[in-house]
C-alpha positions in Angstrom: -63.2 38.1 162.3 -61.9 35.4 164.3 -58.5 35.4 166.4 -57.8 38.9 164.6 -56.8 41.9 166.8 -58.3 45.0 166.2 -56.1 47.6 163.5 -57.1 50.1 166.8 -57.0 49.5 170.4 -57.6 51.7 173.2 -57.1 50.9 176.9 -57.8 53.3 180.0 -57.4 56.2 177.9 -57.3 59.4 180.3 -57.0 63.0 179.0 -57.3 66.2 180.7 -55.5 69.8 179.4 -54.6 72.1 182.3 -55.9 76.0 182.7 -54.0 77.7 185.4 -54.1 75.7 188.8 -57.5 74.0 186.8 -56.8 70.5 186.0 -59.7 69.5 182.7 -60.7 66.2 182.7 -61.6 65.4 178.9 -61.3 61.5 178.5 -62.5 59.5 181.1 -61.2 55.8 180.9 -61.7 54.9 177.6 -61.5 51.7 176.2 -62.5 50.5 172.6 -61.3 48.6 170.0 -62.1 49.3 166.2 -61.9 46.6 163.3 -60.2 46.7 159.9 -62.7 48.2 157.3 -64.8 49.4 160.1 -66.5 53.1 159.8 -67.0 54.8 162.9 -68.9 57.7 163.9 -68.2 59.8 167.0 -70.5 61.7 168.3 -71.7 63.7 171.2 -72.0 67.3 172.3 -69.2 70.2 171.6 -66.6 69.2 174.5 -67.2 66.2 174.6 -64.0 65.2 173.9 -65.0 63.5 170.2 -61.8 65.9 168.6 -59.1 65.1 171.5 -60.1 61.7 171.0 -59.2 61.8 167.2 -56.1 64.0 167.6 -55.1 61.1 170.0 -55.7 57.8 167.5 -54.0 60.2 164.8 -51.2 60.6 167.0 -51.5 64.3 167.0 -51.9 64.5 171.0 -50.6 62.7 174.0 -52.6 60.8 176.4 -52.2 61.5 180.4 -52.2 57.8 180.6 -53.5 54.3 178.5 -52.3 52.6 175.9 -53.0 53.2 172.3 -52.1 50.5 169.6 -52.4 51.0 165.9 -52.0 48.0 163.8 -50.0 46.4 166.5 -47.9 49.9 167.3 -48.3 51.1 170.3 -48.0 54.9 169.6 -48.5 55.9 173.2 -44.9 55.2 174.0 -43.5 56.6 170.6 -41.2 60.0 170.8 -42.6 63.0 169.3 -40.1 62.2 166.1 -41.7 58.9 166.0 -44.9 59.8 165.6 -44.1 62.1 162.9 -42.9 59.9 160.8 -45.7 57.2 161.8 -48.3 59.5 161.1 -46.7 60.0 157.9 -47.4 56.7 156.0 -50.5 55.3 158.4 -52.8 58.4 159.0 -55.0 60.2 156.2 -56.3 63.3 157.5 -59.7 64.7 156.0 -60.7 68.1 158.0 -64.2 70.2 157.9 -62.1 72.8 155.9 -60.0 70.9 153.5 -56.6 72.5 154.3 -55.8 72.2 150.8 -52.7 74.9 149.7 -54.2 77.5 147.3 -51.3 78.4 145.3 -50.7 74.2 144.1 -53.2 72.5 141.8 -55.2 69.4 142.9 -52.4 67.3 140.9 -50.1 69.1 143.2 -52.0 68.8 146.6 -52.7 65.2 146.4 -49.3 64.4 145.4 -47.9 66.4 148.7 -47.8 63.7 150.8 -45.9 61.3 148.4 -42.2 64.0 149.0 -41.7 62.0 151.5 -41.6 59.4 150.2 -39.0 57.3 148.0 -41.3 57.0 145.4 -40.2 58.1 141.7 -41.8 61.1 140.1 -43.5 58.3 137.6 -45.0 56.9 140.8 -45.9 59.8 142.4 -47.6 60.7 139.3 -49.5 57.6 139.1 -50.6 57.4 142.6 -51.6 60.7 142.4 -53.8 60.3 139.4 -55.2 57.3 140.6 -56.4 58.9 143.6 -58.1 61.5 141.8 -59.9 59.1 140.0 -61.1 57.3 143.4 -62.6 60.9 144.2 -63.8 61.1 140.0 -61.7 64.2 139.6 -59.5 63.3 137.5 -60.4 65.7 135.0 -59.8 68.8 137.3 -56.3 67.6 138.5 -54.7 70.9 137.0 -57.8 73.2 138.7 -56.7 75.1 141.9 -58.6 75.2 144.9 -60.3 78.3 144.2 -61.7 76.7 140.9 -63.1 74.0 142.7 -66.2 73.7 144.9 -66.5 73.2 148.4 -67.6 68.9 147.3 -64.9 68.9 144.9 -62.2 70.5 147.2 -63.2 67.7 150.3 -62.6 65.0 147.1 -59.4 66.5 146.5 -58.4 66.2 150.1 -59.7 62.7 150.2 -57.5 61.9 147.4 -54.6 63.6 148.9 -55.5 61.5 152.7 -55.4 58.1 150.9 -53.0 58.7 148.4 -50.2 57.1 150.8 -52.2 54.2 151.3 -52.6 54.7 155.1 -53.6 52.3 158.0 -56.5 54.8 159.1 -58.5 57.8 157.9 -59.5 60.1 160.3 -62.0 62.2 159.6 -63.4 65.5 161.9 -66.6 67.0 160.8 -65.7 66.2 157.1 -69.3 67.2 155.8 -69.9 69.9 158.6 -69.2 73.0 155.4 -70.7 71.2 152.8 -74.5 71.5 151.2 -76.5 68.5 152.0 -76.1 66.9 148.3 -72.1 67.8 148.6 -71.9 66.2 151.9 -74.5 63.1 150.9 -71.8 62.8 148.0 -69.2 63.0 150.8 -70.3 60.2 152.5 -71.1 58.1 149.7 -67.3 58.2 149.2 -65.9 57.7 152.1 -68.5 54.5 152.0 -66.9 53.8 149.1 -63.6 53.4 150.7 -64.3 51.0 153.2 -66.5 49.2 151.2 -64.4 48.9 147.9 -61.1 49.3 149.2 -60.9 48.4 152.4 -60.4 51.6 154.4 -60.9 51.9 158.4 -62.6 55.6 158.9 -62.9 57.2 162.3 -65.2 60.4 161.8 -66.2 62.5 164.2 -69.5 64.3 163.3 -72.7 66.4 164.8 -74.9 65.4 161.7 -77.0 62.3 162.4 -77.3 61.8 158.5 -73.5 61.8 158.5 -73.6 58.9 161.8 -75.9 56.7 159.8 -74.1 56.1 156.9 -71.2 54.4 159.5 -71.3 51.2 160.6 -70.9 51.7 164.5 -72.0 54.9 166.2 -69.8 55.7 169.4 -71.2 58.3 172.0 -68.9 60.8 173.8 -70.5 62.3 176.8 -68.4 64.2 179.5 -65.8 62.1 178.4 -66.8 58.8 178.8 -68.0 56.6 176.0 -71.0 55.3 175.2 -72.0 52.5 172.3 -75.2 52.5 170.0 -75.9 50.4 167.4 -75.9 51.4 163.8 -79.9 52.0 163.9 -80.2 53.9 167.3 -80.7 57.2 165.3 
């Protein structure tokens, strides 16, 4: 790697949400730094903090205190309008349960994120196919979600996370409603991605067979972090 920094860095992270006079600590001095093509597993039990921890890389939730950098952007200090429009073009979100709009076709929901854009409808259209035919869908673009099964609806919201061409993916339980040959499929892609194109993928999971297939398995326990190696499970 040599003198190369990190695309993620994370310094004294602390997180706690408040209930009544209760004050929750979630994230407990975290520090870690993740690579450029690197997929990364977070694990550990529910409440952990594995999801806050996500939401805050994503730039979704805001830290008590610590610094988080992106690609050199430290998003800790950005303004709530800041981080909209950062999350815009460097974060591809990929959820357990696809969030994909019904009523649009998978043409239409992969090429959602490209409005914002300034890219011509010509363009939109050919990043959009492309995209499908990272996933191998591009013969169900004009299928709607309800055509489409569980697998082929978590391709279609793969295609629509890395459509823009973001910095990170972040990924929370992506497999966790799938069949076991729709979520080995799954993984195989999102394998794919950082293997073939480059993609950094931070994916929180429960499923050890979901861990493996990452490179580095991180450990969330009462909100402090733990590292195994790739082969610990």
């Amino acid at each position: 790697m040599g003198s190369k920094a990190p695309i993620v860095e994370i310094r004294n992270l602390y997180k706690s949400y408040h209930r009544g006079n209760q004050i929750l600590p979630v994230l407990n001095d975290i520090t870690l730094d993740i690579d450029e093509g690197e997929f990364l597993a977070l694990m550990g039990p529910s409440g952990s903090g594995k999801t806050t921890l996500l939401n805050l890389i994503a730039g979704i939730d805001k830290a008590d205190s610590g610094t988080i950098k992106v690609s050199g952007v430290e998003i800790t200090s950005l303004s709530e309008t800041e981080l909209a429009l950062w999350r815009a073009t460097n974060v591809g979100f990929i959820f357990q349960f696809y969030n994909l709009i019904p009523v649009l076709t998978a043409f239409e929901n992969v090429e959602l994120p490209l409005l914002l854009t300034s890219l011509s409808r010509k363009e939109r259209r050919e990043h959009a196919e492309m995209a499908l035919r990272v996933v191998n869908l591009y013969d169900r673009m004009e299928h709607y979600p309800g055509q489409l099964s569980g697998g082929q609806q978590q391709r279609v919201a793969i295609a629509r996370a890395v459509v823009p061409d973001p910095t990170i993916l972040v990924a929370d339980e992506p497999t966790g409603d799938l069949d076991r040959v729709s979520a080995m499929e799954i993984l195989d892609l999102m394998e794919r991605l950082v293997h073939g194109f480059g993609k950094t993928i931070i994916m929180v999971t429960h499923d050890p067979r979901a861990a493996k297939m990452a490179h580095i398995i991180k450990h969330l326990d009462k909100g402090v972090l733990n590292v195994y190696p790739q082969n610990h499970l």
